[in-house]
N, C-alpha and C positions, 0 to 999 in steps of 0.2 A: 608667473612662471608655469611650464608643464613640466613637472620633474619628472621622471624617468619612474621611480617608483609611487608614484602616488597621483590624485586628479590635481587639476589646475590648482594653482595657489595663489592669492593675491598677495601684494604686499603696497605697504604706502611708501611714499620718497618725498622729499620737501626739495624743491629747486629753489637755487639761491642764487642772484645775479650779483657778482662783486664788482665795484670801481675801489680799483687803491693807485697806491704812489708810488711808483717801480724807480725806486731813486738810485741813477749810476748800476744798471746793469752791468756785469762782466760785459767785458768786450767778448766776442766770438766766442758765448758761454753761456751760461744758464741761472738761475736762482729759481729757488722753490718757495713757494709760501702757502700758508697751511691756514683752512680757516678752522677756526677751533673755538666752542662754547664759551661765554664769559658770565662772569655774573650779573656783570649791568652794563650797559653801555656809559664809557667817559666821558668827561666834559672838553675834550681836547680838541685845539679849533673852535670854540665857540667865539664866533662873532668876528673871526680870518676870514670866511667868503670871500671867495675875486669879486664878487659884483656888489657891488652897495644901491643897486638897484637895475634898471634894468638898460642904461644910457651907460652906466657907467662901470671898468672892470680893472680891476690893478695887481700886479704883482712885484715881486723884488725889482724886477726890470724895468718894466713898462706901464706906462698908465694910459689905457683907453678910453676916450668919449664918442660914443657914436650919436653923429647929426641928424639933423630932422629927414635929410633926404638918403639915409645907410651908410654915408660914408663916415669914416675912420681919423679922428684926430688922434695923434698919437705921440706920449713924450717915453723918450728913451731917457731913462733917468743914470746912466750913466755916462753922456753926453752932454744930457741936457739940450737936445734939439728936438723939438717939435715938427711932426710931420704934419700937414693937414689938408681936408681931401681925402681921403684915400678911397680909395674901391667904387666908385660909381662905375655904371655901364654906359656902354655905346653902341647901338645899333647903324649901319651903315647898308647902304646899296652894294650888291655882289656881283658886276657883270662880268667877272673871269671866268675864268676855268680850274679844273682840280689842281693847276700848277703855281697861279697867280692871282693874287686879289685885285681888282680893280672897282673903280668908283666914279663914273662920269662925273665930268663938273656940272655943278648946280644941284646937286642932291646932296643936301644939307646930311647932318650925322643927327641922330635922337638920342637925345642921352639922361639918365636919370640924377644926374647931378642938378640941385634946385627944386628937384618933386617932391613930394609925400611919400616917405615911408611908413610901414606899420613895422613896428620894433616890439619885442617880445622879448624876454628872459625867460628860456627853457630849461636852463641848468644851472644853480650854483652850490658847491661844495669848499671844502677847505683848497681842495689839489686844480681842480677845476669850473670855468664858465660860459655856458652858451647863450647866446641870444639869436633868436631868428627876423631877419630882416625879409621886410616883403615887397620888391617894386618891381612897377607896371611899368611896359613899355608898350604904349600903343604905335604898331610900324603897319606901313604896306602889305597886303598877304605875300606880293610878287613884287617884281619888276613890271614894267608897262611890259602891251606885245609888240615895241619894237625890239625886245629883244630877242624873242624867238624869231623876230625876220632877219635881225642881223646875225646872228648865231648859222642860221638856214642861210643863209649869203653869205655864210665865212668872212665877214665882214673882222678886221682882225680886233681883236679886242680892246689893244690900246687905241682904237679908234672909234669905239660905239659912243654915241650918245643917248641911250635909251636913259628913261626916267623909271618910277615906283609908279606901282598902281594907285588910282584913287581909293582901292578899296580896303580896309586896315583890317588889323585883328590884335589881340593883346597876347604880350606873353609875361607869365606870371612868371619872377626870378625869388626863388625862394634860396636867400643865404644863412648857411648856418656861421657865424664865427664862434672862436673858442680859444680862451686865454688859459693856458694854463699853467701851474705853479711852476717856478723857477724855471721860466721858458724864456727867451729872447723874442720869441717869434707868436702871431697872433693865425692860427688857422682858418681856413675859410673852405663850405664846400657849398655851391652854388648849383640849383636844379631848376630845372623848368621843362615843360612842355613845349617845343619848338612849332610853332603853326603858321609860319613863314617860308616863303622860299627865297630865294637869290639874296641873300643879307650875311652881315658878316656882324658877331657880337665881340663886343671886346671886354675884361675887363680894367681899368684904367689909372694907375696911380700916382699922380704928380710926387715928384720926391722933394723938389727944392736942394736938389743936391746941385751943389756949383764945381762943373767937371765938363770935360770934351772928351770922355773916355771912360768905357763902359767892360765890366767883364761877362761872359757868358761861358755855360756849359760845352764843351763841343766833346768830339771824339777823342778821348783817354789826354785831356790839353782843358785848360782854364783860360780862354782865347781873350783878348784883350783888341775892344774893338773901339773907333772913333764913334762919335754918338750922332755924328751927321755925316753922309755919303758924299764920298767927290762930285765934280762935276762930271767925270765919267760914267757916272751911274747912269744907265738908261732903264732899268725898271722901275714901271709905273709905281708900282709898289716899293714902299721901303722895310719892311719887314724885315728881319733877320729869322735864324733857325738856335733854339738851342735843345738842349735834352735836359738836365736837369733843372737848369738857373739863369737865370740872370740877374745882375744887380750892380750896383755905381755904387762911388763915397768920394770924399772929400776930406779935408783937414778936420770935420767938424764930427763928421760920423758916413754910416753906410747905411742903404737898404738893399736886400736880394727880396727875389719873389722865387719862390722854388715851385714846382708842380710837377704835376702825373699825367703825363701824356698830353701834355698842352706844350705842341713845340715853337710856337709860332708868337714873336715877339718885336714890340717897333720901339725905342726909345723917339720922344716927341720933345726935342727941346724947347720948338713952342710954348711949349706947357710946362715949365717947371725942372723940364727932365724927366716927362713923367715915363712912367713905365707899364706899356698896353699892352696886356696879356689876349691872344685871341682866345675863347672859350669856344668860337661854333662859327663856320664856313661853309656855308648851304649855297651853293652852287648845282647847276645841272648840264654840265657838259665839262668832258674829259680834258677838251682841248689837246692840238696838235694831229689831231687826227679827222681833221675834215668835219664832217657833221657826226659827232660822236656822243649824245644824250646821254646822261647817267641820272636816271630821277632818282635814284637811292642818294644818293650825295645831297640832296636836299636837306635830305636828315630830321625828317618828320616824325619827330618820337621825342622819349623823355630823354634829355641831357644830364650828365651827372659831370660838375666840373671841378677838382679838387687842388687847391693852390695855397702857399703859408709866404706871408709877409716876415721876414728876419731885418733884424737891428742889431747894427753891430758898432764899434769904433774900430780904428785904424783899416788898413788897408782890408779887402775883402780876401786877398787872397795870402797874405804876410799873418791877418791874424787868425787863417785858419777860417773864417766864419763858414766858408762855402760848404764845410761837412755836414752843418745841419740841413742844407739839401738835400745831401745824400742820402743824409737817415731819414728823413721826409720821407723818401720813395718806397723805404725799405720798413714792412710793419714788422711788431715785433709777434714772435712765435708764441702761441698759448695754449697749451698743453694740458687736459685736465688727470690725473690720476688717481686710484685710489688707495689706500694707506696699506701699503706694501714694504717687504724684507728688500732690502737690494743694497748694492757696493758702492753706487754713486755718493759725492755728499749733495749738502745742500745747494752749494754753490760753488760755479767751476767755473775758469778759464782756458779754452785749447791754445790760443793766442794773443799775446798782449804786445803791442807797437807803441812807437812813437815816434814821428819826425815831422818836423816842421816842413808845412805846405805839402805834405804827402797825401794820397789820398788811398784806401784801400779801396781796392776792384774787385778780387774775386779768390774764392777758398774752393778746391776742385779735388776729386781724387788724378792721382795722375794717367795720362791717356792708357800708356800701359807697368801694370803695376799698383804698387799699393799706398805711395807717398804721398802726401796732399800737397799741394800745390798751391801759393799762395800770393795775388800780385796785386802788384802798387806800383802807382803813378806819382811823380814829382810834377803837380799842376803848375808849375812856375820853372822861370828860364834860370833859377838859379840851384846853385850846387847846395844838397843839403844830407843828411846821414839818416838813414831807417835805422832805428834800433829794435828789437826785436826779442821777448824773451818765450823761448816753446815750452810744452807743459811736458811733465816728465815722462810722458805715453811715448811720446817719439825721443828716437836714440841721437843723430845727430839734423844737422840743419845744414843748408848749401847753395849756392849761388846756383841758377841755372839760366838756358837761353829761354827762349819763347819757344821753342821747342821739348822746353822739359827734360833738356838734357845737363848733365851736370857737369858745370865747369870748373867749382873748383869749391871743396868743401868750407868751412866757416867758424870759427872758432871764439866760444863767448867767454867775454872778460871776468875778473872773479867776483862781480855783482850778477851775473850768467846771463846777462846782454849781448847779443850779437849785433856789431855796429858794423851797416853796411855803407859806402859813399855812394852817395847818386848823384848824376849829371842833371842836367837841367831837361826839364820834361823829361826823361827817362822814365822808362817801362821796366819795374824791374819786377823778376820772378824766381821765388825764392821755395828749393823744395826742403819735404822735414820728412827724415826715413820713422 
């Protein structure tokens, strides 16, 4: 310190790095927690580890084995179905454009399912466990150079037949997964060095789920889609678009794949059902605009791709599962303080809901004025009830448009729930003075 009356002062400080177990935070709230001196450290947890080694990671829910080549057997023990396969990669040829993947015929797919992995356990604790998975994909650096002649000839895409170069280069796919305590869901973040161009990586996981009908994230809707395209379909490509999720079930059980900015998704009935996550799309041209290059889109640099496997039973969207998507996207808040006077307590709630198949969207001050604004989505076509209980900071609660204007105020029951009806898919927006 340089204090003010006196010369420089040193002082010492001890940094301390905590992992703990944030169980059932307040909804739209807070808890504090305090580290504080002990006498000794307890024996509690001893011998609970998720991992019993470094193949193998269990919790109340799930029990994972990972294979010789990284991919993911996995039993949902409240089903009792066994996934198996999961997460290998796929490298493919890229001769599109920024708009559309494409893949001439006869350029095989590379894929890491059947190689060597080198499997590591990096982390294990009572609450959580990581292991790092390491595989190789030796691909093409490029496309042959017929593609830049056909590309330079406008040659139209769906029509190239350019090949891979003969000349390769490796890309090292380093995954972290991570099981942790009383989670459904098994996390994955996958990194690598990209030193390829025109290729397209996927990651890929057979579900074995028996269905012709799939759900997906879409705009403020839980879109419910066929799992193979008509015969109308004329894009080369079959991919779909979602934003937070996607995932299928059956009578037997479900899986979603939820992720961060990875919107580009193909269900492969071929395979299982499986469900192919794209991670990286290195193309060099804009497309649609005559000979339009973008060598940044190649995307030669480190990739960071982050995505969680969820297991559910019943319906995906009936029993709710689709929210741990949601909170997937959203980290929680961490805050450090120091041991201070103040009014708050230790743990608070601004807002507590509940309703089947609803989803919360967004908590806003209002555009003008001082009321916060608070909206939810009914992801399903059917009719269901928000109930709602506000914290005593605000005076009353009330129905509003999408405008923020207020149509008609709101009145809670004498358990102090405000039970509102919602249409099917319904946007509803609800302010609290």
């Amino acid at each position: 310190d340089l204090p003010d009356d006196k010369f420089r002062q040193p002082y010492m400080a001890r940094q301390v790095k905590v992992s703990l177990f944030a169980e059932k935070l307040p909804a739209l709230g807070y808890r504090t927690y305090a580290l504080v001196p002990a006498e000794a450290a307890g024996a509690a947890g001893k011998g609970s580890n998720i991992a019993s080694d470094d193949r193998h990671l269990e919790n109340e829910f799930l029990k994972v084995a990972i294979n010789d080549d990284g991919t993911l057997n996995v039993l949902d023990k409240q089903t009792g179905k066994t996934y198996e396969g999961l997460g290998y990669f796929e490298d493919t040829l890229d001769a599109g454009n920024e708009y559309i993947y494409f893949c001439p015929k006869g350029n095989p797919a590379i894929v890491t399912k059947g190689t060597k992995a080198e499997i590591k356990l990096v982390e294990n604790t009572d609450f959580a466990a990581s292991v790092e998975v390491t595989n190789v994909l030796t691909v093409p650096v490029s496309a042959d150079d017929q593609l830049k002649e056909e590309q330079e000839g406008l040659v139209e895409f769906m029509k190239r037949t350019c090949g891979r170069s003969s000349e390769t280069t490796q890309i090292v796919l380093h995954t972290t997964i991570t099981l942790e305590k009383d989670s459904r869901s098994v996390k994955f973040v996958t990194e690598f060095d990209n030193t390829a161009k025109d290729h397209r990586i996927r990651v890929v996981a057979p579900t074995g789920i028996s269905c012709t009908h799939h759900y997906a994230d879409s705009v403020f809707e839980v879109v419910n889609r066929p799992n193979e395209h008509s015969k109308l379909w004329e894009n080369p490509c079959k991919c779909e678009h979602q934003q937070s999720f996607v995932g299928l079930n059956d009578e037997k059980g479900g899986m979603l794949i939820a992720n961060i900015g990875l919107y580009e998704y193909e269900i492969l009935p071929e395979e299982k059902n499986a469900l192919a996550i794209t991670i990286l799309r290195s193309v060099g041209e804009l497309g649609d605009w005559g000979v339009f290059p973008t060598e940044l889109s190649q995307q030669l640099r480190h990739i960071t791709a982050e995505y969680e496997m969820t297991f559910f039973a019943g319906d995906l969207v009936e029993s709710n599962s689709f929210r741990s998507a949601y909170q997937f996207q959203v980290p929680y808040t961490v805050a450090q303080t120091k041991v201070h006077a103040g009014t708050l307590p230790a743990e608070k709630s601004w807002l507590t809901w509940e309703g089947e198949r609803m989803m919360f969207s967004n908590l806003k001050e209002k555009a003008e004025g001082t009321d916060r604004m608070a909206r939810f989505v009914n992801c399903s076509g059917e009719p269901t009830v928000l109930r709602i209980k506000k914290d005593a900071s605000f005076e009353t609660l009330y129905f509003s448009n999408i405008l923020e204007e207020e149509v008609r105020p709101e009145t809670a029951n004498a358990d102090g729930w405000y039970e509102i009806p919602v249409r099917g898919f319904e946007i509803v927006t609800v302010g609290m003075r």
